[in-house]
C-alpha positions in Angstrom: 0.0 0.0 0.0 1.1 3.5 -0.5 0.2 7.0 0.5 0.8 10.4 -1.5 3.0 13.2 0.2 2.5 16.8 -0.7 4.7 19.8 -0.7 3.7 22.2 1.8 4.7 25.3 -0.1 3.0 24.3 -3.6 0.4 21.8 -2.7 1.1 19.4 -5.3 1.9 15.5 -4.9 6.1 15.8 -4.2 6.7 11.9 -4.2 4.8 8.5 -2.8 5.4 6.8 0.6 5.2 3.2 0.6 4.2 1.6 4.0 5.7 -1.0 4.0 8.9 0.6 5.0 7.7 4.4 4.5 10.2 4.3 1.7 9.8 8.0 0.0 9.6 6.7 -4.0 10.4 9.7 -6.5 8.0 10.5 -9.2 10.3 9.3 -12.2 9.7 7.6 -14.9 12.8 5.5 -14.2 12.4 4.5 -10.8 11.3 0.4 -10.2 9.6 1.2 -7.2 7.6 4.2 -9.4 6.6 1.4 -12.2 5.8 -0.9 -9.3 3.9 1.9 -7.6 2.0 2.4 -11.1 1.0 -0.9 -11.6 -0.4 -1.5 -8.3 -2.4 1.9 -8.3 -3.8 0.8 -11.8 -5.4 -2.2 -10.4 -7.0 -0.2 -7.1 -10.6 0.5 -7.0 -9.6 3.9 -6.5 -6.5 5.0 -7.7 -4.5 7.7 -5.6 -4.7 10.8 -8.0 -1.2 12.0 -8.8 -2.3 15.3 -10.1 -4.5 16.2 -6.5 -3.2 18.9 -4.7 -3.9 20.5 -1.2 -4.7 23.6 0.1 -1.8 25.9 0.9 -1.4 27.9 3.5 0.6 30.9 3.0 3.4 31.4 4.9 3.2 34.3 8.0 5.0 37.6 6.8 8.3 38.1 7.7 8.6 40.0 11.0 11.1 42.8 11.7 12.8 42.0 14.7 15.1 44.8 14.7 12.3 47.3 14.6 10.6 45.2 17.4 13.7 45.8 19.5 14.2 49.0 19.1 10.5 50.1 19.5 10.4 47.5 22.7 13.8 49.3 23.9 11.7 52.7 23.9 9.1 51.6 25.5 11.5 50.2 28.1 12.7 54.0 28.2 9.7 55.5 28.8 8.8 53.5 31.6 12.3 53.8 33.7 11.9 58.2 32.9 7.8 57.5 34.4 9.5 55.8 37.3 12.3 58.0 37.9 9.9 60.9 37.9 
């Protein structure tokens, strides 16, 4: 038996997982255990679909940490001058 991994950042099939041995099996053409793969999905009752994807989720936007510091830093300043005065 074998399942279908997907890329996280495209959502497309990136290779198969057999099972048996969660051997990760390429999508090529010249790969045994991708012809073997093949066959056996060919004779299933419902094939795995090499062409399904999944939804992606985009990534979170890239924070700027040295604007979070220095804007932290002043509010760190403010609050030693408020308990100085």
């Amino acid at each position: 038996m074998y399942k279908l991994s997907y890329d996280a950042m495209t959502g497309k099939v990136s290779c198969i997982i057999r099972l048996s041995d969660n051997a990760s099996i390429p999508l090529c053409e010249g790969n045994s255990d991708f012809q073997d793969f093949l066959k056996w999905n060919s004779k299933q009752p419902t094939p795995l679909d090499l062409n399904s994807t999944i939804p992606v989720i985009p990534p979170e936007p890239v924070r700027d940490l040295a604007k979070e510091m220095d804007e932290l830093k002043a509010r760190v300043g403010k609050l030693e001058k408020a308990k100085l005065s």
